[in-house]
C-alpha positions as CSV (number, residue, x, y, z in Angstrom):
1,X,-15.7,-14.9,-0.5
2,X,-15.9,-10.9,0.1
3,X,-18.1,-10.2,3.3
4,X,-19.5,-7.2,1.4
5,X,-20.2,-7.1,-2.2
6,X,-18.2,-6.1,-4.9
7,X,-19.5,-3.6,-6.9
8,X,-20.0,-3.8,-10.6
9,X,-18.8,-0.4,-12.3
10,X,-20.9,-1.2,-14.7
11,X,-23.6,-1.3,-12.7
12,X,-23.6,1.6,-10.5
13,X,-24.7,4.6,-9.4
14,X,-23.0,7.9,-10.5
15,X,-21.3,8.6,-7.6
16,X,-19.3,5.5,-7.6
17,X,-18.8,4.9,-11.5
18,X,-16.7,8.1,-12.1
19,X,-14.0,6.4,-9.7
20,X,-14.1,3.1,-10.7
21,X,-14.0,4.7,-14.3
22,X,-10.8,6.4,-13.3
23,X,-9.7,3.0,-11.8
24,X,-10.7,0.6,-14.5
25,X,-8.5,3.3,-16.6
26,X,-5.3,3.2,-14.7
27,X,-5.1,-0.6,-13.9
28,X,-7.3,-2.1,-17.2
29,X,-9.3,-3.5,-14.9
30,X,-11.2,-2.9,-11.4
31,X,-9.3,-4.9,-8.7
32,X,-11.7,-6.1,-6.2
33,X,-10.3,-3.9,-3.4
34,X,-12.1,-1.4,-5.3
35,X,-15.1,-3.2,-5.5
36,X,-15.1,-3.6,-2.1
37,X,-14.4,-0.2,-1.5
38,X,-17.0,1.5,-4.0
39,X,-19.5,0.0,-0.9
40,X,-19.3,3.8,0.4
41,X,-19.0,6.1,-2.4
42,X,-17.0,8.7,0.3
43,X,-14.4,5.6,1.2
44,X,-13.7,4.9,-2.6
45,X,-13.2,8.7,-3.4
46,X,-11.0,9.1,-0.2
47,X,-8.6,6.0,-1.1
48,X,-8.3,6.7,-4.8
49,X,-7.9,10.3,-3.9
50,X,-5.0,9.4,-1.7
51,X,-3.4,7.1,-4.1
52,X,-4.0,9.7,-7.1
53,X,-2.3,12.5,-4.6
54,X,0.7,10.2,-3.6
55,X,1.5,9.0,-6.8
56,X,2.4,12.5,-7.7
57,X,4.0,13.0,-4.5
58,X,7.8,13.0,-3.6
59,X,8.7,9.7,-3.0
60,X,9.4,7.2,-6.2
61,X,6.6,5.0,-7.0
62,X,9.2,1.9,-6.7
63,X,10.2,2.7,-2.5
64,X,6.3,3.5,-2.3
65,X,5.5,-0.1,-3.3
66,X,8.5,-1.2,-0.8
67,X,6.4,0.3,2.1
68,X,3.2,-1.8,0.9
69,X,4.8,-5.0,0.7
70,X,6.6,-4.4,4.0
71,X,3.1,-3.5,5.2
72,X,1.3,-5.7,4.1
73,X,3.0,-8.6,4.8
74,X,3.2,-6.7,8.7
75,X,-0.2,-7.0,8.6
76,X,-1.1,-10.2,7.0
77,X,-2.8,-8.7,4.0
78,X,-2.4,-11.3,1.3
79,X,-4.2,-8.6,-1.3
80,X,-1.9,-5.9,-0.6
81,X,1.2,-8.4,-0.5
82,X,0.1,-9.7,-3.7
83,X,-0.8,-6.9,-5.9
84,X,1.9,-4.2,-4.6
85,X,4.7,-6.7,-5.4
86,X,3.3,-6.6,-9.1
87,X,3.3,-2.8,-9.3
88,X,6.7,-2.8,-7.5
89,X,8.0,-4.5,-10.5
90,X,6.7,-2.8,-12.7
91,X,8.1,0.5,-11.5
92,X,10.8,-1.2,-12.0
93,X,12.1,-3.2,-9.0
94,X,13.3,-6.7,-9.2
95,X,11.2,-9.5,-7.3
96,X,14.1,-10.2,-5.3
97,X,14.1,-6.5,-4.1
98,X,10.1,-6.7,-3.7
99,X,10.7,-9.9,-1.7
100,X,13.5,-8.2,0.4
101,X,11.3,-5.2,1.1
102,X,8.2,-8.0,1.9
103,X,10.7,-8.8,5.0
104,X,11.4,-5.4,6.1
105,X,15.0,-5.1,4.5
106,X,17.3,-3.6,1.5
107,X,20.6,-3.1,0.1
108,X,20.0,0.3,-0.4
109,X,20.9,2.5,3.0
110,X,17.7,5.0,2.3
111,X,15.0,2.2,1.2
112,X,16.0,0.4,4.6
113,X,16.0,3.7,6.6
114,X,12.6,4.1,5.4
115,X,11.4,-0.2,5.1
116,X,12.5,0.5,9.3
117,X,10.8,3.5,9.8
118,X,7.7,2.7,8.4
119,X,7.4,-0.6,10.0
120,X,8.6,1.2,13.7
121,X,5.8,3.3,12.8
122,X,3.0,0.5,12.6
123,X,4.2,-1.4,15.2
124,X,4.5,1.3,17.9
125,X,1.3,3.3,16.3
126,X,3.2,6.4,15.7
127,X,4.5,6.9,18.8
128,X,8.7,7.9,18.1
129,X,11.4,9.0,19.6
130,X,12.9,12.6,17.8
131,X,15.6,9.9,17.4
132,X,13.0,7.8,14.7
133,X,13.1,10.6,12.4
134,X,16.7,12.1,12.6
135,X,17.7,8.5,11.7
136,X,15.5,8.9,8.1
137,X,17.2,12.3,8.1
138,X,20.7,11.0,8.2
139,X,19.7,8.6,5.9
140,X,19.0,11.7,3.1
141,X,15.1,12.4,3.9
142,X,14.1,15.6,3.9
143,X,11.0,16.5,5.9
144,X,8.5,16.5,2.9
145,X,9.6,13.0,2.0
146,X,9.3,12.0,5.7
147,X,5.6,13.1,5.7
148,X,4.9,11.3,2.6
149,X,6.3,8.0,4.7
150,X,3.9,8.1,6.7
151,X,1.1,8.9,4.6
152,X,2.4,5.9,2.6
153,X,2.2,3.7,5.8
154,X,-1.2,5.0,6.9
155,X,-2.9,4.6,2.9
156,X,-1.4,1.3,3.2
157,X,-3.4,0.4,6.5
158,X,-6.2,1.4,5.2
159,X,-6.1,-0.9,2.6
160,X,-5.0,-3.9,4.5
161,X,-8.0,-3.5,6.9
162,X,-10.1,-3.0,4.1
163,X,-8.9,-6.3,2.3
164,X,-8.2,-8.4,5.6
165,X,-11.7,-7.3,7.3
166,X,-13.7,-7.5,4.2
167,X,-11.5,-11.2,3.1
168,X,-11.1,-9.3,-0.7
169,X,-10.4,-11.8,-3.4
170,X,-7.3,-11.8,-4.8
171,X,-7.4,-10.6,-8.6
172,X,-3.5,-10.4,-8.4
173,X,-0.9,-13.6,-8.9
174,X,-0.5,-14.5,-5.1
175,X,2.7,-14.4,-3.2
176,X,3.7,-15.9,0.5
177,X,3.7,-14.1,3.0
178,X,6.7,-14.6,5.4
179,X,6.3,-17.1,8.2
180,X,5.4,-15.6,11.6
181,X,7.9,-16.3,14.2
182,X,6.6,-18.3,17.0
């Protein structure tokens, strides 16, 4: 059960229907995150902003999604996890690739470059060596790209605290998480 409410677009005031308007548009539904999240009218317009402006960004929609399932499952977040693996598929990943990325890993020299960096980048909360980022260099990232890494790891924070915090249902088919090493 959601420690807030989730908010029904129908059923709103006007500065938190034309988001979830633009939201039930783009998924065919409203996921509960953004239920959750349409709480503060500022919050909702700051997230959806951000995923509006990455989502025309540099980076490929399919190694964005690999940073939220590496993310998420980082952090725990079981919404995250569970609805970023569907839109990695469907921006055309396999689920094998989605549940390599889940684990921090890839075949592919530049996703893991990036799978490492963006995990280093959580786990020592930003604080990196010149070294961190020559290595997504030499990898093939060029500084734009780089930038948008992170803002992919810290829109992906947000969301997780949102989700974890709050508890979120899940509106999304549920996947493990990996099993924390004791």
């Amino acid at each position: 059960m959601s420690r807030v409410p989730l908010i029904d677009p129908r059923n709103t005031t006007p500065g938190r229907r034309e988001p979830l308007d633009q939201i039930t548009a783009a998924f065919g539904l409203t996921p509960n995150m953004f239920r959750a999240v349409a709480n503060s009218p500022a919050a909702l317009t700051s997230m959806w902003g951000a995923f509006a402006a990455l989502g025309g960004g540099v980076i490929p929609p399919e190694l964005g999604e690999k940073i939220a399932v590496a993310i998420a499952d980082h952090n725990r977040c079981e919404y995250c996890l569970a609805a970023h693996t569907l839109l990695g598929t469907r921006a055309g990943a396999t689920a094998q690739q989605m549940t390599d990325a889940q684990a921090g890993r890839s075949d592919d020299p530049a996703t893991a470059a990036a799978l490492t960096f963006a995990l280093k980048l959580v786990r020592q909360r930003a604080h990196l060596t010149p070294g961190d980022i020559d290595e997504l260099r030499t990898a093939g990232f060029d500084d734009e790209q780089i930038v948008e890494i992170i803002a992919h790891t810290a829109l992906n924070l947000f969301t997780n605290y949102i989700n974890v915090a709050l508890q979120v249902p899940l509106d999304f088919p549920g996947i493990r998480l990996t099993p924390v090493a004791a």
